[in-house]
Wavefront OBJ file of the C-alpha trace (Angstrom):
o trace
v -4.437 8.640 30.313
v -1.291 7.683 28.765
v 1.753 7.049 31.587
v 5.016 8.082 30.427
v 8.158 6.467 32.116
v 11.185 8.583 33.424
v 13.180 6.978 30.255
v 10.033 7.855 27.612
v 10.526 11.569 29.444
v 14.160 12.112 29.379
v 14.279 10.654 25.253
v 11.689 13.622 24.011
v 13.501 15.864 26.163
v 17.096 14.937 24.680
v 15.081 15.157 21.560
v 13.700 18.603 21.848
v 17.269 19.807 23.185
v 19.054 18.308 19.945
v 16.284 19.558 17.887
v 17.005 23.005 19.331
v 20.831 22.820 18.678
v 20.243 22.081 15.387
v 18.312 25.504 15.204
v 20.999 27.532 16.379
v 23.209 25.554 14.124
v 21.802 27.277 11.362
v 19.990 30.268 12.812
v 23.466 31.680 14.339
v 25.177 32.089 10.921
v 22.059 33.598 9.687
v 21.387 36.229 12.586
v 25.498 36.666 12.036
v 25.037 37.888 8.068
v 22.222 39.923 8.742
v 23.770 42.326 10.844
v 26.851 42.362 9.282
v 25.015 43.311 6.101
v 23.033 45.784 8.329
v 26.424 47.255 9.793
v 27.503 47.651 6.039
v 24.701 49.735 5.263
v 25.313 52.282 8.535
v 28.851 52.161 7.011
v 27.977 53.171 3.401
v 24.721 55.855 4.402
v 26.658 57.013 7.765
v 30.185 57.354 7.228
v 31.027 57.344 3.133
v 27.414 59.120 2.968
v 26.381 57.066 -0.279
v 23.250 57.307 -2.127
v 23.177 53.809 -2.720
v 23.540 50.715 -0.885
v 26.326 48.061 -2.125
v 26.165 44.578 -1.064
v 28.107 41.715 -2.970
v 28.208 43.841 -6.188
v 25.154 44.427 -5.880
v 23.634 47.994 -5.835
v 19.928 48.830 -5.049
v 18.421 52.151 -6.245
v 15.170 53.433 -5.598
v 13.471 55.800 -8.417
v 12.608 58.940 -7.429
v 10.557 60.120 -10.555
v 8.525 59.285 -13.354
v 11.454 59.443 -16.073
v 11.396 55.698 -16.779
v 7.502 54.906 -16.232
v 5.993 52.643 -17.155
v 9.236 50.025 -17.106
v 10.225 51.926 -13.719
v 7.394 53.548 -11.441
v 8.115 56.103 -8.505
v 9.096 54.105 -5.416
v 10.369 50.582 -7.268
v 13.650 49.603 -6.042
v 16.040 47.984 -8.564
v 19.167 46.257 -8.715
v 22.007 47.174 -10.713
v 25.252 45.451 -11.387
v 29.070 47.251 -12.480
v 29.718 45.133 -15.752
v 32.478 45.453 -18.235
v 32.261 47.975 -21.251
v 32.067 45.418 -24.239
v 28.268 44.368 -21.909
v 26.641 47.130 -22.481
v 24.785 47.357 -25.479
v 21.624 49.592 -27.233
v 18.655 49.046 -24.956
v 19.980 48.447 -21.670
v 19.482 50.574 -18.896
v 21.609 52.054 -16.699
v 22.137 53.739 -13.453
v 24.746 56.747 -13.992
v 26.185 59.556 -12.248
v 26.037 62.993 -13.426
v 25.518 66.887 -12.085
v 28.446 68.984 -10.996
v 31.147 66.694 -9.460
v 28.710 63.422 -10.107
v 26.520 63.578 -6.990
v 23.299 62.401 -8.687
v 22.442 59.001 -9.504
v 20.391 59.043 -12.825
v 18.596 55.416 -13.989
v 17.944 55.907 -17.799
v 18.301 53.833 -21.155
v 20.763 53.364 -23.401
v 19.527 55.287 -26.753
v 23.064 54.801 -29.076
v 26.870 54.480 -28.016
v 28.506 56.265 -29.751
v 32.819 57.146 -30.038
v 34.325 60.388 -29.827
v 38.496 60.623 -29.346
v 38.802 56.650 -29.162
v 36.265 56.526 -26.441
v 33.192 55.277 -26.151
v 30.434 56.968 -25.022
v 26.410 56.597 -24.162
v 23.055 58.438 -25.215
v 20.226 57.825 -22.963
v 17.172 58.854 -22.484
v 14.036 58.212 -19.702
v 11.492 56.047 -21.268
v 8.655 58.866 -20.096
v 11.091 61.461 -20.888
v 10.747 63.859 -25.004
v 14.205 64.016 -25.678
v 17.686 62.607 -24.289
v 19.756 63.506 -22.207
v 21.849 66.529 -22.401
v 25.197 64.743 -21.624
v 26.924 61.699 -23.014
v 27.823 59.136 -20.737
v 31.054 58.172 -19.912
v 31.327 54.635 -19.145
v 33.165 55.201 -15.674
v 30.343 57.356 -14.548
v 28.248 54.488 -15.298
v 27.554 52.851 -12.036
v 25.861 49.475 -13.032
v 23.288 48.022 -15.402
v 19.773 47.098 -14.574
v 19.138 43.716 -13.291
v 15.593 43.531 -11.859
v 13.326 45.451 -9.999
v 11.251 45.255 -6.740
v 7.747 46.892 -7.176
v 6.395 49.508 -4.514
v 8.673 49.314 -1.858
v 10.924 52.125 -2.206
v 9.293 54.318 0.730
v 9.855 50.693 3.270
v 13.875 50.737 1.972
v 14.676 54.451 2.714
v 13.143 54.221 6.363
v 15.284 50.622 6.696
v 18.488 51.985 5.365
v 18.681 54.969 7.932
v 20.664 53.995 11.029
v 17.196 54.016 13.208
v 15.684 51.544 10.437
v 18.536 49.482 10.609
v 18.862 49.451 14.762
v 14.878 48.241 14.765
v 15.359 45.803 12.288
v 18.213 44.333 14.469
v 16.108 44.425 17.356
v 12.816 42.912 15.520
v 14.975 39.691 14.709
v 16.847 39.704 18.095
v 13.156 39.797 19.751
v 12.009 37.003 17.578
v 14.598 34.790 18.186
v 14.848 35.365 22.068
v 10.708 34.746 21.739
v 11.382 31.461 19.752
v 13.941 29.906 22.327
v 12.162 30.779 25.289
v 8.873 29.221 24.032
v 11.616 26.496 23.609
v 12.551 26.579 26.988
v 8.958 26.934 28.500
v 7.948 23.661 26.167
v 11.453 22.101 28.079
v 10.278 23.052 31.559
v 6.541 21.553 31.143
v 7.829 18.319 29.447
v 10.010 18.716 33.032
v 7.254 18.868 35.205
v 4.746 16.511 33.089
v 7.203 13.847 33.308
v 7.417 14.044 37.473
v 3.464 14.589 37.477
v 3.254 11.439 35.085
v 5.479 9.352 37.260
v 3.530 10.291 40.230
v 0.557 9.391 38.855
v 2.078 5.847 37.918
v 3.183 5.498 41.282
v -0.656 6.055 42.555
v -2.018 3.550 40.147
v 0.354 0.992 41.137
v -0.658 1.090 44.526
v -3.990 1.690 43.728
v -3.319 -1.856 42.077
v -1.257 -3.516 44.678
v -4.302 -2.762 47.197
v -6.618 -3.980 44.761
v -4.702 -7.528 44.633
v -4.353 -7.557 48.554
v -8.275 -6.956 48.978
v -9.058 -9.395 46.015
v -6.734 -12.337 47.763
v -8.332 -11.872 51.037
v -11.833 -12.193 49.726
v -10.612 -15.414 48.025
v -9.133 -16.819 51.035
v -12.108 -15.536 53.071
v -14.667 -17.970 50.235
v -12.228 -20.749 51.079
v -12.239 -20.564 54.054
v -16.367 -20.793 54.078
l 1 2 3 4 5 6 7 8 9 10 11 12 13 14 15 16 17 18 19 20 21 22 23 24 25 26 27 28 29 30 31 32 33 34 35 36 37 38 39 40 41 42 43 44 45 46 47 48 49 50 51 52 53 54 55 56 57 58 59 60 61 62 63 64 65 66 67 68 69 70 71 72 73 74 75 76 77 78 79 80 81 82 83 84 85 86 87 88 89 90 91 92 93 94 95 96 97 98 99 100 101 102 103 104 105 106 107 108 109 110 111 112 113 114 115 116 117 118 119 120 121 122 123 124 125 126 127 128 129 130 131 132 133 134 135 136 137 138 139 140 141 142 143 144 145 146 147 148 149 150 151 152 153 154 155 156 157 158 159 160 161 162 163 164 165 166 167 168 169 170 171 172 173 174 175 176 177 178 179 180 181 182 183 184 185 186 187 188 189 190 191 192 193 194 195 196 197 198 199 200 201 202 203 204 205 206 207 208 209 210 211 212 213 214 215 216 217 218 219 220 221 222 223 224 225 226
């Protein structure tokens, strides 16, 4: 059994306390953006009751029919980006609003643009969809162009973006982090005790030793004696 001195004990547990400042270093300033992206969201769905959710320019939709299948399937979330008029092009797709007083978000290609009293305007159409659009598009209905897509996980955003998805989530990560740093402290306490058990179990060995010499130098001066 290896014996570990009071010095070898207190370096690995200096080590394991710098190694878990380091951790909240960086995990603070994580835990921090998360829920200040999370409190955005309540913000945006709660209080300005959007359909979408805006981070960083950023805007994530999630398809609600089968009007751009196969590029866009029912439940893929995708992310769309506000970009300036003289971007936008044949082709692209875009997320728009439109409906009485522009309420619905529509996510549809760009068939032809096309300019009518010095303005420019957009045909689109659904990939799945016969015929285009009734309406043309102005471009400050237009609230941002395609940029990728997430696959299949539309159903998992809605529930997250309501204020009970977003309290769990906060409490999921607070749970795992309060798990991580007391297993942290638990590991701290045994190295604790392991270090007095090892130094009591040096102690016993050294007398077990010092006996061992005594006996040993009386049976040697008992043979000289002879």
């Amino acid at each position: 059994m290896k014996i570990y001195s009071k010095e070898d004990i207190e370096e690995k547990i200096n080590k394991r306390i710098k190694r878990k400042k380091i951790l909240r270093f960086f995990t603070y300033p994580i835990i921090i953006f998360i829920i200040a992206c999370a409190l955005s969201i309540v913000m945006q769905k709660v209080v300005y009751r959007k359909d979408y959710v805006e981070l960083f320019g950023y805007k994530s939709f999630t398809i609600a029919s089968g009007s751009m299948m196969p590029t866009l399937e029912i439940g893929d979330v995708i992310i769309s980006k506000k970009v300036a008029e003289k971007d936008l092009k044949e082709g692209d797709i875009i997320t728009f609003l439109e409906g009485e007083g522009n309420v619905y978000n529509v996510t549809h290609r760009i068939k032809d643009i096309v300019k009518e009293d010095g303005k420019t305007l957009y045909r689109t159409k659904g990939d799945n969809n016969n015929t285009n659009d009734d309406e043309l598009v102005k471009y400050e209905n237009i609230v941002g162009k395609y940029q990728f897509k997430i696959s299949k996980i539309g159903n998992w955003v809605v529930q997250i973006q309501t204020t009970c998805g977003i309290v769990v989530a906060i409490l999921v990560i607070y749970l795992i982090y309060d798990m991580s740093s007391r297993k942290e402290e638990r590991e701290l306490s045994r190295e604790k005790i392991r270090g007095k058990y090892d130094r009591k179990e040096a102690r016993r060995i050294k007398r077990e030793e010092q006996e061992k010499n005594i006996e040993d130098s009386f049976k040697k001066l008992k043979k000289n004696n002879k």
